[in-house]
NUBAFI-152129 format. One record per residue: residue in three letters; x negated, y, z of N, C-alpha, C in turn. Coordinates in pm, whole numbers, plus 50000, padded with zeros to 5 digits. Example, Ala and Ser with C-alpha at 12.3 -4.5 7.8 and 13.67 -1.06 7.14 Angstrom:
% NUBAFI-152129
Ala486814943150780487704955050780486804967050780/Ser487154977550708486334989450714487105000350787/
This chain:
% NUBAFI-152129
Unk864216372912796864716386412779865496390412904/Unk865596402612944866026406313075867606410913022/Unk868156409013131869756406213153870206421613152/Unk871296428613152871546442513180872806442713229/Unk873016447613279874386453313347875696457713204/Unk877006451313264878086452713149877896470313187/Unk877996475013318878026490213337876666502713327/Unk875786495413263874846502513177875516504713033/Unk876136503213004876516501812874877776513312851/Unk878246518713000879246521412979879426535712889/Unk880226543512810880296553812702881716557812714/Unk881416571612741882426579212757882486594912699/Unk883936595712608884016606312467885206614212481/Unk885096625912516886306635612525886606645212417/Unk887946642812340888056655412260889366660612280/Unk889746670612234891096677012204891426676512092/Unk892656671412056893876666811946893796682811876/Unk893276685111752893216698411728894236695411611/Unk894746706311469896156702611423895376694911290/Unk893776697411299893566688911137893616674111179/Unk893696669411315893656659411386894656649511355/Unk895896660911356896896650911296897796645211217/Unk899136641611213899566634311102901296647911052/Unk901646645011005902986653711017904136652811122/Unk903926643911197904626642611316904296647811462/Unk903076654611437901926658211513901536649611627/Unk900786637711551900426627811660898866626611577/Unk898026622111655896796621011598896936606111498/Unk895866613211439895646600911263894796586711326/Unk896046576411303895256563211375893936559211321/Unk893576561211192892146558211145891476570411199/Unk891596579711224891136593311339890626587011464/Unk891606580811537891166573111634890136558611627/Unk891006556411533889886542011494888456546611465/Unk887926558811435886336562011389886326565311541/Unk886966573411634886236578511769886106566011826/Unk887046555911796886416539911891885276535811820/Unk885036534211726883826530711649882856535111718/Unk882636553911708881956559411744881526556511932/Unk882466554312010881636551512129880916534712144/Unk882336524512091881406510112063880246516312049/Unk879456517311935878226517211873877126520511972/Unk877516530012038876716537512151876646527812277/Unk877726522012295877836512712431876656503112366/Unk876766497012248875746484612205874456493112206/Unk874416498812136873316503612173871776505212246/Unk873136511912379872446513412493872286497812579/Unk873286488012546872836474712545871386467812491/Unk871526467112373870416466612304869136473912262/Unk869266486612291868466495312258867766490712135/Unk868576493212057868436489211872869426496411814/Unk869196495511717870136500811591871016490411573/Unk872366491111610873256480711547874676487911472/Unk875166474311392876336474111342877426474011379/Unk878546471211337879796468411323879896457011253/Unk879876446011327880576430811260881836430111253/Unk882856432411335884196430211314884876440011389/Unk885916446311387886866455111453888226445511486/Unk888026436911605888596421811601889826431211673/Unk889956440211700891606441411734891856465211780/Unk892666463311682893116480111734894466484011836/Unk894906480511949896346481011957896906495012016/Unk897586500611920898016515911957899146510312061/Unk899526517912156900236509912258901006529012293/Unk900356541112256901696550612279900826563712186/Unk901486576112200901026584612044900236589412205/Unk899066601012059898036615212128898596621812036/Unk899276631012095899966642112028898836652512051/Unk899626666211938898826673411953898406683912066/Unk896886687212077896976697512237896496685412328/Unk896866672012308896486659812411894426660912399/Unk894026661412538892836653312541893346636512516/Unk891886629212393891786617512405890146612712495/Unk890516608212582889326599312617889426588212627/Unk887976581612541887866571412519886546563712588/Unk886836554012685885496545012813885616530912696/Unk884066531212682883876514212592882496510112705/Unk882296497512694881066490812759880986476312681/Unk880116472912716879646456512657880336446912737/Unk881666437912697882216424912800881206412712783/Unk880686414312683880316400912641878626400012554/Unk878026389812532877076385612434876886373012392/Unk876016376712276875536359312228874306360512171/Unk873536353812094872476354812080871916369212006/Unk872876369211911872496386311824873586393311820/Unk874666390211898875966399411866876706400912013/Unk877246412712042878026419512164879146422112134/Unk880086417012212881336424512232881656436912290/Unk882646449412221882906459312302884276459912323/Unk884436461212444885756470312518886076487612486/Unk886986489912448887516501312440888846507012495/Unk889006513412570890116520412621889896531412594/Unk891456537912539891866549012487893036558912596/Unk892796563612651893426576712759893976584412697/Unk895216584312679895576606512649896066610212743/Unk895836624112759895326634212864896506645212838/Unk897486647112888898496661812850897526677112922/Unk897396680112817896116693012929897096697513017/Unk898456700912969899136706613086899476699713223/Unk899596686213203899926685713337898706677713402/Unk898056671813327897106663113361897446650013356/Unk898406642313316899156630813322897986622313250/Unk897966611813249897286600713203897666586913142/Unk897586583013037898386573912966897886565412904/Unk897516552512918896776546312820897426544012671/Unk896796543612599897166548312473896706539312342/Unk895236532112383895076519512293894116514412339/Unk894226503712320892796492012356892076487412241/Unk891046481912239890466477312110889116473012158/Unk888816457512042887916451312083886866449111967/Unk885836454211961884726453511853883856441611861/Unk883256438011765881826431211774880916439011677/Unk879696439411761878326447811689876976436911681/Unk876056438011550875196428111581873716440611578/Unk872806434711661871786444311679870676437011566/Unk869966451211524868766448111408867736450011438/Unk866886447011353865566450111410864946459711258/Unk863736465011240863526477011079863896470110983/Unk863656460710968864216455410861865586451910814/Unk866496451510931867846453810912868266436710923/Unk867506432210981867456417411042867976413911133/Unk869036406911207869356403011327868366403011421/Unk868616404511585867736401611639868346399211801/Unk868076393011856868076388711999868566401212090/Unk869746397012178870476409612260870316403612395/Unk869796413312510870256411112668871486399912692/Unk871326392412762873036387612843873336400512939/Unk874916400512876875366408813018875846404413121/Unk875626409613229876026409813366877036419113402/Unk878716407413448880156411713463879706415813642/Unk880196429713666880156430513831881666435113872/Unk882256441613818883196445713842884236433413847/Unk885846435813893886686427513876887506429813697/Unk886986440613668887736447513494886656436713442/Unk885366439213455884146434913382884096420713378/Unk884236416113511884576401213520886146392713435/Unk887156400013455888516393113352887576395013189/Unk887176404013174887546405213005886146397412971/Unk885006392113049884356386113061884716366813013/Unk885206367313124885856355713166886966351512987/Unk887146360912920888266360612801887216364612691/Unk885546362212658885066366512560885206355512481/Unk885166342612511884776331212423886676328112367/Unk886986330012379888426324512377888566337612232/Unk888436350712243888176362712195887126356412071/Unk886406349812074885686347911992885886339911906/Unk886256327911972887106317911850887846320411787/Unk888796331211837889816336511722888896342011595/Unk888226350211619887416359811561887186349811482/Unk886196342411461885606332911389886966328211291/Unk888196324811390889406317411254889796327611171/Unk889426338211234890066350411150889056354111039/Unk888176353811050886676353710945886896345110856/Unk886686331110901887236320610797888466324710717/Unk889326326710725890896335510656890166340410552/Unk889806351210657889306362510526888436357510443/Unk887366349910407886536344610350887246337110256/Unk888646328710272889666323010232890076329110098/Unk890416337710159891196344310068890326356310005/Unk889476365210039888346366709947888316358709831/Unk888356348009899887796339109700889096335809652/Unk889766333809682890996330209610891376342709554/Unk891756353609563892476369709561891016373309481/Unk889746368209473888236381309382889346386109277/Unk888826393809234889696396409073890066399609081/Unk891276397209133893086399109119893236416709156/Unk894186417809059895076433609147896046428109182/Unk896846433009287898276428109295899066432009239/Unk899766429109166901086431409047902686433009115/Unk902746439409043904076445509092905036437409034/Unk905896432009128906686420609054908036424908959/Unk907806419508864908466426208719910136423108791/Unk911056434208730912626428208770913236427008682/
């Protein structure tokens, strides 16, 4: 299978913070943001794979400052990483003050997507190729990124079975 470039992959999404956008503090709605990262991942794999893929894990969201309202958010994702049927995505989150033009990073976040084939079957993804020195660090940090992922899966699987059933109860006083 032929190799592709991490910067073929790359996806880039501009909107303006409009007021249904946001929260009562007038900062944009973090699950607001969390679907526009979704939304470019998917596209970066994608265009990796040129398949229809998923969302395996949303292995990390970190809001790091607000998009108020009136703020452009742009959001750059590309492919750091692969494995046999599943890609890692990079996401950086920008807000934009229209007035002055200032620039702020605003959140990072790291996905995994697995590509299908019609049947909704796993199937075999490109290796990517790191050229850059950005492309090369977060490269260089996929497998390390991944093992967590995996302990963190196991958890959840953990406790899935232990917690099926259960509601959580409000502890009597």
């Amino acid at each position: 299978m032929e190799k592709r470039y991490a910067s073929d992959s790359i996806t880039v999404k501009t909107s303006q913070i409009l007021p249904p956008d946001t929260n009562a503090y007038g900062t944009l709605f973090g699950g607001k943001l969390m679907a526009y990262i979704d939304d470019v991942a998917v596209i970066s794999a994608v265009r990796h794979s040129r398949s229809t893929c998923v969302t395996a894990s949303t292995d990390s969201v970190d809001f790091l400052a607000s998009v108020k309202l009136g703020d452009f958010v742009i959001l750059e994702s590309f492919v750091t990483s692969t494995h046999k049927t599943s890609m890692e995505i990079f996401v950086k989150v920008l807000a934009e003050n229209f007035g002055t033009g200032e620039k702020r990073v605003c959140a990072t976040s790291f996905l995994t997507f697995v590509a299908l084939d019609e049947n909704d079957r796993p199937i075999p993804v490109p290796e990517v190729i790191p050229v850059s020195d950005q492309e090369k660090e977060l490269y260089d940090g996929a497998e390390l990124r991944r093992e967590r992922r995996y302990e963190r899966r196991a958890q959840s699987i953990k406790m899935a079975k232990e917690f099926s059933g259960e509601i959580i109860k409000q502890k009597e006083r």
